[in-house]
N, C-alpha and C positions, 0 to 999 in steps of 0.2 A: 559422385552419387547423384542420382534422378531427384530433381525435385517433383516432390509427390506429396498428397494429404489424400485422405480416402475422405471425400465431403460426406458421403453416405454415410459410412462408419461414425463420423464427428457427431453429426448430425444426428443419430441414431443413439448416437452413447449419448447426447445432452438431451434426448427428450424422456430418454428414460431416467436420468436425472434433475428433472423438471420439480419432480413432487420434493426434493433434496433440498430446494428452495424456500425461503420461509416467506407466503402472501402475508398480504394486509389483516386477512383472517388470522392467523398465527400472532400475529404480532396486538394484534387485539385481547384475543385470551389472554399471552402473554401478562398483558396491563393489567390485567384484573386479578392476577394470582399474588400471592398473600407473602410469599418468601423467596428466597434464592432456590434453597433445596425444590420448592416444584418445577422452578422457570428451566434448572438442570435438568429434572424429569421430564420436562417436556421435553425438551430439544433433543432429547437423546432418543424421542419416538424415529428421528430422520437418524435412520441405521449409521452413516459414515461419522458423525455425530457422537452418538453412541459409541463407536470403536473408539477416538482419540480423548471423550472424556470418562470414560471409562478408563485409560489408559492412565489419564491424571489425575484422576480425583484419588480420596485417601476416607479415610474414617470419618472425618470432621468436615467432609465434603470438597469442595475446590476453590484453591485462593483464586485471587483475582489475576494473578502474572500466569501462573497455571492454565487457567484458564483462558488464557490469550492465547497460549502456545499451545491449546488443544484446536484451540478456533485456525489460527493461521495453519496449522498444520495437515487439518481438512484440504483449505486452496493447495499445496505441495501434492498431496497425494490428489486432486482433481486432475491436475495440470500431466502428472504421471502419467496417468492412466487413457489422456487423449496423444498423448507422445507415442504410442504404438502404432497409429494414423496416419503416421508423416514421417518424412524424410528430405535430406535435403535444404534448404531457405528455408522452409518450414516447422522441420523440427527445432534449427539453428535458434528462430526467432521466437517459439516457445520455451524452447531452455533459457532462452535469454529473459524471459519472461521470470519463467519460474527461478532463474537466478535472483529476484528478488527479494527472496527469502532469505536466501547466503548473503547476500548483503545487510540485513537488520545481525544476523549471528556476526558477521565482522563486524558492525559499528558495536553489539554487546560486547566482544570481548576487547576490543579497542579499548571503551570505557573502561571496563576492568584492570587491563593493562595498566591505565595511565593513575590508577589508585591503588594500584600494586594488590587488586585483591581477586588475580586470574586463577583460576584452580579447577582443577577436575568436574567440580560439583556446577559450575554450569552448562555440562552438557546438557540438561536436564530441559535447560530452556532453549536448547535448538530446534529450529524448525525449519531447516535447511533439506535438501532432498539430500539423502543417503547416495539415492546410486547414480545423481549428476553432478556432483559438486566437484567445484571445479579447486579446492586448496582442502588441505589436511588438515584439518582441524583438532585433529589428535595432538598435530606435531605443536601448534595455533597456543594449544592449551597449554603447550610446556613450554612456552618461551620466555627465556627470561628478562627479555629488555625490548623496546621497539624497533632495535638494529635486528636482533634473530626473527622479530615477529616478521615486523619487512622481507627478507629473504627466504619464509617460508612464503610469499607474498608472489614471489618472481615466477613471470609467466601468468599472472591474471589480472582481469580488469583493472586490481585495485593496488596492483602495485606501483605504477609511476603516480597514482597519489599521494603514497603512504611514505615514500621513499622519501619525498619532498619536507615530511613534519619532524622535527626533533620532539622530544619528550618533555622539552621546558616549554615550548609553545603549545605542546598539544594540553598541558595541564593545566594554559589558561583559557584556553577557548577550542575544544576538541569539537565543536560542532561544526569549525571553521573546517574540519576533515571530513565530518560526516556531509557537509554540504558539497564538498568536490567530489565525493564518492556518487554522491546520487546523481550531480552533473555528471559526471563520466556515463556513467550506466545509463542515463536516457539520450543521452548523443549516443551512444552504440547501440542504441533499441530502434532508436530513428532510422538509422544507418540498415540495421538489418530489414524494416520493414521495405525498405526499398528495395529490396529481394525478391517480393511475393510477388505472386502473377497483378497484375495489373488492378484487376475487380478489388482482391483481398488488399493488393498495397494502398489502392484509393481509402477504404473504410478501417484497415489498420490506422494508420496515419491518422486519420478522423478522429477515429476515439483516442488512441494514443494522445494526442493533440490537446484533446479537451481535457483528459488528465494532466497535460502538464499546465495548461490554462489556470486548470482549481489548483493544483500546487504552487505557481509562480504568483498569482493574489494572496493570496495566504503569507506565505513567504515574505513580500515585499510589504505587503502591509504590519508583518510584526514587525521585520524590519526596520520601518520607519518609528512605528510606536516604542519600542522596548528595547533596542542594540542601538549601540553608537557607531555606527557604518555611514561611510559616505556614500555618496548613489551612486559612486564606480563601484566600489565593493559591491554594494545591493544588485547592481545588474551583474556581477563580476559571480556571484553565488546563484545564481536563478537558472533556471533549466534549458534555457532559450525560449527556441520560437515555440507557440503551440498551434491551434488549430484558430481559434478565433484571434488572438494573440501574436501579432506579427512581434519581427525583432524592433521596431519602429516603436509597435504598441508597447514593446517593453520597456524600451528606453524610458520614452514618455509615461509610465506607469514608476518607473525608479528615478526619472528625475524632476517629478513635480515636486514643489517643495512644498504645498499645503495639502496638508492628512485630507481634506472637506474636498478639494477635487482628485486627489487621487480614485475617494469614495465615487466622485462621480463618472470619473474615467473610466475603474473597473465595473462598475453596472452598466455602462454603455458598451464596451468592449464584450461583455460575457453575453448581452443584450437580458440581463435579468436585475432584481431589484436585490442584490448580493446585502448590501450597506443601508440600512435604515437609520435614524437619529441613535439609537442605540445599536454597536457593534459588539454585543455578545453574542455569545454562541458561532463564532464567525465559524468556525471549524464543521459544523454543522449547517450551516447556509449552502458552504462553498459545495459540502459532501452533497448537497440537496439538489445544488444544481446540477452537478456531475450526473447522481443518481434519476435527475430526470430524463438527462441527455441519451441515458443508458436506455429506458425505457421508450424512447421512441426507435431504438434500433431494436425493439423485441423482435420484429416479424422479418430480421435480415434472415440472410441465407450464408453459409460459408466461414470463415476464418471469423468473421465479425462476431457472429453469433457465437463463437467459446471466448471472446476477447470481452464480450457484454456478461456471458456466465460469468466468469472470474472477479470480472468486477463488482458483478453484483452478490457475490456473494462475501466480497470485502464488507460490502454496505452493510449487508444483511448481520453480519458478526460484529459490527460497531455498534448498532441497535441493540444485539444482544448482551453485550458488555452495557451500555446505556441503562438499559432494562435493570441490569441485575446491581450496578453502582447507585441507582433511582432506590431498590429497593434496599441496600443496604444502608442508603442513610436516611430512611425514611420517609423518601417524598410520597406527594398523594398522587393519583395517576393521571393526574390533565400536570405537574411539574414534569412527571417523566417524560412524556409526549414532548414537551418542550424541547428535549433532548436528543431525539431520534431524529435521522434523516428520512427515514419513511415516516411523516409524520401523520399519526392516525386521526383522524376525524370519526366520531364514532356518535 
């Protein structure tokens, strides 16, 4: 097959869903609205929006896990619909992209598995694509032990991870699987960006990179605070190399042994002020920085520019969930602010 992307087509589908995007205006109103049920009425004025919470909501309006799996469900059906574009390294490494998705639906129904409480009724939370997916999750649903889940496994990314855990270790620490799943799947996303023509493999890599950057801080810093890992494990679960983040960087990020200069490793490394005397909100720092990184590749051209859409429309739905958990336990609207990675100054 030709490798091919129609940049015009890309380019043309992402500016006509530009307005689909939630500005700093949006997210302003947002803050000043009174309840959940209007902050849904708004969001649902951005038509795609509309289709998947409309899809989820019920009488008494939309729970909060619902409502995550209306939100991600949005990016699946984005990522579809610029996949008529391309073919070839191209298409390869936006399926791979948008595999994703089927990866959060395995790590749910793994967890279900390993509490014996797998059953039909959570297809409901899938947000996997339909017509790419790469394992049957029908079959997923009916398995009755992790030997049969396994072998409906065979043949995809995640089977020589899976294949490795028994069921006595995964019910004491199953994140220990969720963490090799997502190493696997960003070593094979790496892998494929080195497919693309040259321009698109330079700024894929870029931003791919700096996402694994915010991921492997994050990471290594709970790591150290909250799990009892030694820094061979802790570097042994991390993503690898990213983009500011060499494997060197890594190392010495999981084998410092005082929390106060790890703090100060990773704001050097990121080159931003990540770690203050106070580390809360760190999940939102890290997304902050990311989310900046994103914004100065506004004005790219090419593969870059839908790999900056995707992302930023992750951002954009974590602020919205942010938004709506602010207003359901009743903070006042400079607490929610705190919260969001678009953080609004108004």
């Amino acid at each position: 097959m030709n490798e091919f992307v129609s940049y015009y087509a890309v380019d043309a589908k992402l500016k006509s869903r530009k307005p689909f995007l939630l500005t700093r205006e949006d997210f302003s109103r947002m803050i000043e609205l009174k309840d959940i049920k209007q902050v849904i009425t708004y969001i649902s004025k951005k038509d795609t929006y509309k289709m998947f919470l409309e899809e989820h909501a019920t009488e008494d309006g939309i729970h909060r896990n619902d409502l995550e799996v209306a939100l991600w469900c949005v990016n699946v059906y984005e990522i579809e619909k610029m996949l008529h574009f391309m073919s070839g390294a191209y298409k390869e490494f936006f399926k791979l992209m948008l595999q994703l998705y089927e990866l959060r639906d395995i790590e749910l129904l793994i967890r279900a598995l390993m509490r014996d409480e797998l059953h039909n009724g959570l297809s409901k939370n899938f947000i996997h694509s339909k017509k790419y997916a790469t394992v049957d999750f029908n079959r997923l649903l009916e398995a009755r032990d992790i030997v049969e889940f396994t072998k409906i496994l065979n043949g995809s990314i995640y089977y020589s991870t899976v294949r490795t855990i028994d069921k006595n270790e995964l019910a004491v620490s199953e994140w220990h699987l969720e963490m090799k799943i997502n190493a696997a799947y960003y070593k094979l996303l790496k892998e494929k960006a080195k497919s693309l023509h040259e321009k698109d493999r330079v700024i894929a890599t870029r931003i791919l990179g700096e996402r694994i950057d915010r991921l492997n801080v994050e990471w290594i810093y709970r790591a150290k605070r909250f799990y009892e890992l030694n820094n061979e494990e802790i570097l042994l679960y991390s993503l690898g190399k990213g983009y500011k983040i060499s494997y060197n960087r890594l190392k010495n990020l999981c084998y410092v042994e005082d929390i106060a200069k790890f703090r100060v490793l990773a704001n050097k490394y990121l080159g931003a002020e990540i770690f203050f005397e106070s580390n809360d909100l760190l999940s939102k720092k890290v997304d902050n920085w990311l989310y900046s990184k994103l914004l100065e590749k506004e004005n790219i051209s090419g593969i870059g520019k839908l790999m900056v859409y995707i992302y930023t429309l992750e951002m954009d739905q974590k602020d919205i969930i942010a938004i709506i958990e602010g207003l359901r336990y009743q903070l006042n609207k400079d607490e929610i602010k705190e919260y969001l990675i678009n953080n609004i100054r108004t």
